[in-house]
MMTF fields as JSON, N, C-alpha, C and O atoms, coordinates in Angstrom:
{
  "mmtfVersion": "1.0.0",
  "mmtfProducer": "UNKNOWN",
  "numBonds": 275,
  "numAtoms": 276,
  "numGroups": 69,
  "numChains": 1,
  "numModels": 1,
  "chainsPerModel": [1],
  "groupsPerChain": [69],
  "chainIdList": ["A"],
  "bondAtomList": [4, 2, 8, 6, 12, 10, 16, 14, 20, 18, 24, 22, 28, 26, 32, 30, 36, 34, 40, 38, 44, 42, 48, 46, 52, 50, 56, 54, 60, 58, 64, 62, 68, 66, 72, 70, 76, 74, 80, 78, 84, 82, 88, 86, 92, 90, 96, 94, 100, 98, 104, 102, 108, 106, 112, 110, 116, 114, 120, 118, 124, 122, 128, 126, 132, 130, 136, 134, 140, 138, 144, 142, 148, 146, 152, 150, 156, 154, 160, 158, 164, 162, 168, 166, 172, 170, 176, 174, 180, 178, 184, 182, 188, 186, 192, 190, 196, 194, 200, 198, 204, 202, 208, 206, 212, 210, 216, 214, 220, 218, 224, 222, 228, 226, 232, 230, 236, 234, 240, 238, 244, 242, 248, 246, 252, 250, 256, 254, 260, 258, 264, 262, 268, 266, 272, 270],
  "bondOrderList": [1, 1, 1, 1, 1, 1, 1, 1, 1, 1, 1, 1, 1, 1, 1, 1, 1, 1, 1, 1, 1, 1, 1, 1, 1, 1, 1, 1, 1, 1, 1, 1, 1, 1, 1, 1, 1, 1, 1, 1, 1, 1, 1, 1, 1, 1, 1, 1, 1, 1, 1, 1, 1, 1, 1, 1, 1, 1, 1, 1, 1, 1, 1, 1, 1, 1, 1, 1],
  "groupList": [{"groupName": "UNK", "atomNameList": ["N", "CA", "C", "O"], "elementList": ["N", "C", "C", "O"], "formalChargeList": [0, 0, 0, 0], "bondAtomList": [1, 0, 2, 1, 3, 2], "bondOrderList": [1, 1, 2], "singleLetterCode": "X", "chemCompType": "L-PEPTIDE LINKING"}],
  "groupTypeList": [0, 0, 0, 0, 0, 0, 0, 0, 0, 0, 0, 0, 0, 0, 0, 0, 0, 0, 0, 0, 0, 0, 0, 0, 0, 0, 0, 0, 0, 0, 0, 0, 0, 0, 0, 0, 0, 0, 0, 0, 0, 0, 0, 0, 0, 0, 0, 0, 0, 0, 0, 0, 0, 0, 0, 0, 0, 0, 0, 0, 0, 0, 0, 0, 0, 0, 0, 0, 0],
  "groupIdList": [1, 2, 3, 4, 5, 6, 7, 8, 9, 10, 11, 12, 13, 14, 15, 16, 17, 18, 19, 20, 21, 22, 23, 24, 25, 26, 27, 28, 29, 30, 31, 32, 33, 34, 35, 36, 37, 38, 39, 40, 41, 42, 43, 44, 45, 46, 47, 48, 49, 50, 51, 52, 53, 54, 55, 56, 57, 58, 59, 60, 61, 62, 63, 64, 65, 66, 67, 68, 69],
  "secStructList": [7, 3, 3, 7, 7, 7, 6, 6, 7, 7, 7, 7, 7, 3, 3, 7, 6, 6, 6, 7, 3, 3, 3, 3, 3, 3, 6, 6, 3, 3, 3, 3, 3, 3, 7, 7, 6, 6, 7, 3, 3, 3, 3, 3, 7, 1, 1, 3, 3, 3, 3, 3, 3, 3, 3, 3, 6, 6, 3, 3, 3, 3, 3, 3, 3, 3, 7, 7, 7],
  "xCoordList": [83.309, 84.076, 83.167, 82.341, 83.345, 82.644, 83.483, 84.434, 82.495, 83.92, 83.663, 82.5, 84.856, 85.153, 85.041, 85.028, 84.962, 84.985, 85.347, 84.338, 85.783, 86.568, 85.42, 84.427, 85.663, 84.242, 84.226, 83.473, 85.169, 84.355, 84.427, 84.933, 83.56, 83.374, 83.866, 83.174, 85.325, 86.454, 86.469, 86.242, 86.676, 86.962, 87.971, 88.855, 88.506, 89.749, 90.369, 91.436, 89.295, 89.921, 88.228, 87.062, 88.926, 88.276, 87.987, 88.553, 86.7, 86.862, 85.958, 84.992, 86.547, 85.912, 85.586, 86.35, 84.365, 84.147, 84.323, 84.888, 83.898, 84.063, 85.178, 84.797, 86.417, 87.409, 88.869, 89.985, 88.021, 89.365, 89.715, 89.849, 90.029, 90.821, 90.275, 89.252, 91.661, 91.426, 92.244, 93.18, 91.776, 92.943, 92.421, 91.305, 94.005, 93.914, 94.82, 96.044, 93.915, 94.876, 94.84, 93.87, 96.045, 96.742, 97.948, 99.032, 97.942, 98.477, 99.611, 100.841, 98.629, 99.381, 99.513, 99.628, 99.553, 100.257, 98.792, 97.801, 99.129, 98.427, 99.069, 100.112, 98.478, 98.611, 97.184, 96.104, 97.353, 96.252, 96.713, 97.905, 95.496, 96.443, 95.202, 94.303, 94.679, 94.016, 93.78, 94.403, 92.88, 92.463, 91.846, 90.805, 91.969, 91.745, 90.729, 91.05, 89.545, 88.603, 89.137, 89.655, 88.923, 89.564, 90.555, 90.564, 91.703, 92.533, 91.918, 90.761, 92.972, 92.605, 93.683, 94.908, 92.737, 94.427, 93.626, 92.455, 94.678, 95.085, 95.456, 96.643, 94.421, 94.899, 95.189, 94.144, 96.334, 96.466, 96.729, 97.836, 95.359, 95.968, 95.159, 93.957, 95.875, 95.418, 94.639, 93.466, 95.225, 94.684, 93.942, 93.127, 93.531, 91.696, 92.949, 93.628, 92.737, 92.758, 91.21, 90.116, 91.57, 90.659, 91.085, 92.235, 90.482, 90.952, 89.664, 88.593, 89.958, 88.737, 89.528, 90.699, 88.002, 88.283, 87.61, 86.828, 87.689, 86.883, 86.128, 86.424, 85.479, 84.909, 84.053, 83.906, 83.512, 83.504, 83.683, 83.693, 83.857, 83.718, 83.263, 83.581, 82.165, 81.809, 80.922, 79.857, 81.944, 81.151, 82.538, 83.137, 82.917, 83.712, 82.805, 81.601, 84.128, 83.257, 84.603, 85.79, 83.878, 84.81, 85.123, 84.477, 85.684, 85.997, 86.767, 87.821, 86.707, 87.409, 87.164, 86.05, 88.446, 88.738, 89.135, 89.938, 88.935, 89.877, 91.077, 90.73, 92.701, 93.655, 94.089, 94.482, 93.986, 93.948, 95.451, 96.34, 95.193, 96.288, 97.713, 98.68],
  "yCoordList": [106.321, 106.583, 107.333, 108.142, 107.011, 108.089, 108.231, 107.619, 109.678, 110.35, 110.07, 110.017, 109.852, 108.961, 110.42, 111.44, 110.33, 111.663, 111.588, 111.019, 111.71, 111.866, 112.391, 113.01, 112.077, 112.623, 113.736, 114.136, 114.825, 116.246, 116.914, 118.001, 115.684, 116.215, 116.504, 116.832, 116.279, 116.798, 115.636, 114.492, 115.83, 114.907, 114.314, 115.057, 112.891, 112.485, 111.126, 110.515, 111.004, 110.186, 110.002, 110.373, 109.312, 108.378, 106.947, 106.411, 106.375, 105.045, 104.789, 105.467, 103.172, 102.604, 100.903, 99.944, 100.911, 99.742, 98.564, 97.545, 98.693, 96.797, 97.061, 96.627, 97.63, 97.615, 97.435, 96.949, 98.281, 98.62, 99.491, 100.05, 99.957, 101.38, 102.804, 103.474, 102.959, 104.551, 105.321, 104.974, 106.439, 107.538, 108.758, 109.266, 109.118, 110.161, 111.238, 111.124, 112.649, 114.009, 114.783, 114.947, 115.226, 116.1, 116.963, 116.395, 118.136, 118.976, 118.498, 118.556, 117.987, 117.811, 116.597, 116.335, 115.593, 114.591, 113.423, 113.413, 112.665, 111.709, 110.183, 109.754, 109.604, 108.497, 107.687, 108.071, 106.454, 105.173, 104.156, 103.886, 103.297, 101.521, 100.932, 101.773, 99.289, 99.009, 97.35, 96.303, 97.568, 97.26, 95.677, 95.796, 94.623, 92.964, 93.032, 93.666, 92.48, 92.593, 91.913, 90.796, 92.958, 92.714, 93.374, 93.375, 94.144, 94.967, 96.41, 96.603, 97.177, 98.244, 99.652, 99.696, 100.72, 101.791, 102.871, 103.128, 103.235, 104.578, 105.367, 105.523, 106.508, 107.545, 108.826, 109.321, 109.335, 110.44, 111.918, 112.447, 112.625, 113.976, 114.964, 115.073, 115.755, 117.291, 116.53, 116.841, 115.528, 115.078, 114.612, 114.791, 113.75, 113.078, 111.678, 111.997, 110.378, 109.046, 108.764, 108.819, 108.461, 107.626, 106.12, 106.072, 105.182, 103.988, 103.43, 103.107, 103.357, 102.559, 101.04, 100.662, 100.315, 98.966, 98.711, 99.608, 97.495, 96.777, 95.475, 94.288, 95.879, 94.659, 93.427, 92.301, 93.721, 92.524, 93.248, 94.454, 92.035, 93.031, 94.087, 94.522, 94.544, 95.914, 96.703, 97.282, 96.526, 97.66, 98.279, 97.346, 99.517, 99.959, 100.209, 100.465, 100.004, 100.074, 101.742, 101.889, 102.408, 103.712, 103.536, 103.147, 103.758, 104.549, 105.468, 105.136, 106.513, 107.755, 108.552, 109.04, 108.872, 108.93, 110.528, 110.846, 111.684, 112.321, 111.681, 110.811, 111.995, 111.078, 111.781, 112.948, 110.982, 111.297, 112.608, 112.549, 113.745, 114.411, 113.92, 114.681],
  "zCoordList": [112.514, 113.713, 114.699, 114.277, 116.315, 116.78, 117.984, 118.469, 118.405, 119.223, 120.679, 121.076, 121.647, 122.624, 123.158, 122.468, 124.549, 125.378, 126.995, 127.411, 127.598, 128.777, 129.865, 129.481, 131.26, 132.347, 132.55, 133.438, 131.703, 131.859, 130.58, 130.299, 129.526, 128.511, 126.996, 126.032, 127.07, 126.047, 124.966, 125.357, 123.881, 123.218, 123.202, 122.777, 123.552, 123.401, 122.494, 122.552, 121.745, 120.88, 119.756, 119.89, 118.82, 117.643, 117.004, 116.052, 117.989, 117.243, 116.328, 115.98, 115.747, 114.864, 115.64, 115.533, 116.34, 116.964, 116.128, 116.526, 115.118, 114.273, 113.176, 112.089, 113.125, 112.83, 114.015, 113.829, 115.655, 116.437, 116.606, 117.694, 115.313, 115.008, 115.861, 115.72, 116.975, 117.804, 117.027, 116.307, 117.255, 116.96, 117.791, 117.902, 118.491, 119.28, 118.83, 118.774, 118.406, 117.826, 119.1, 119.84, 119.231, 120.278, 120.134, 120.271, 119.902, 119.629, 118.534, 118.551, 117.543, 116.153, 115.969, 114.771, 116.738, 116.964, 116.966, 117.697, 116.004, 115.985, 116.491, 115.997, 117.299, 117.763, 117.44, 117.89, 116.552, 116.461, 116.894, 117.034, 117.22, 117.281, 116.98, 116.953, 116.645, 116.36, 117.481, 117.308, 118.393, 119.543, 119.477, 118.831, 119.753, 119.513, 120.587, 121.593, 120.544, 121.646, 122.798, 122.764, 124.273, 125.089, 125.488, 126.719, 124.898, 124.63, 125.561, 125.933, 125.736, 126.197, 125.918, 126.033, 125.524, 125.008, 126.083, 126.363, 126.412, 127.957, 127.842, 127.553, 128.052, 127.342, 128.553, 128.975, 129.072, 129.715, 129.717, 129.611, 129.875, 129.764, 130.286, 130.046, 131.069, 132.15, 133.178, 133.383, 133.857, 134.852, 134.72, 135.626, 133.731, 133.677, 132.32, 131.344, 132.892, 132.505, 131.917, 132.479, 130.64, 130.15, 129.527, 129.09, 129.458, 129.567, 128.629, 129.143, 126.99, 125.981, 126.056, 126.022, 126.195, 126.037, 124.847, 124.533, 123.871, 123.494, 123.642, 123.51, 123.836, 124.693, 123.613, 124.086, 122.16, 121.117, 120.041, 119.796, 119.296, 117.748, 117.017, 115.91, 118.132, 117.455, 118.51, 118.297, 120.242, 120.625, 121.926, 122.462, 122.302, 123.217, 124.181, 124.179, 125.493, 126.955, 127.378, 127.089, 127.935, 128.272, 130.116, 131.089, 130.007, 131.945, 131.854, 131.311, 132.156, 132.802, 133.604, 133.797, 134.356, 135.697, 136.068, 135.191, 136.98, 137.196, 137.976, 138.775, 137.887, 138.436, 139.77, 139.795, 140.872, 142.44, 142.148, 141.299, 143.301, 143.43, 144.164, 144.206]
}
């Protein structure tokens, strides 16, 4: 797994590129899903969108955003 990180730094999730498998822990709370290349999981929190794609079988493309006021 390696760790996904947001544009100012934070860790916000956990993938596994040639399985799919994200997982995002947040104040206790685990949320996974397991991502079909192409797919995309969105992740929002303290004002900063991050948005993991997968883009083939075994590699993620990141964008994240701070979100306009």
């Amino acid at each position: 797994m390696q760790d996904i990180k947001d544009c100012k730094g934070r860790l916000t999730c956990r993938g596994d590129a040639l399985t799919g498998l994200v997982e995002s822990l947040y104040k206790g709370q685990l949320t996974s899903t397991i991502l079909s290349p192409g797919e995309v999981f969105t992740i929002e929190r303290q004002g900063v969108i991050t948005e993991v794609l997968r883009t083939g079988y075994n590699t993620f493309s990141v964008r994240s955003y701070e979100k306009a006021s």
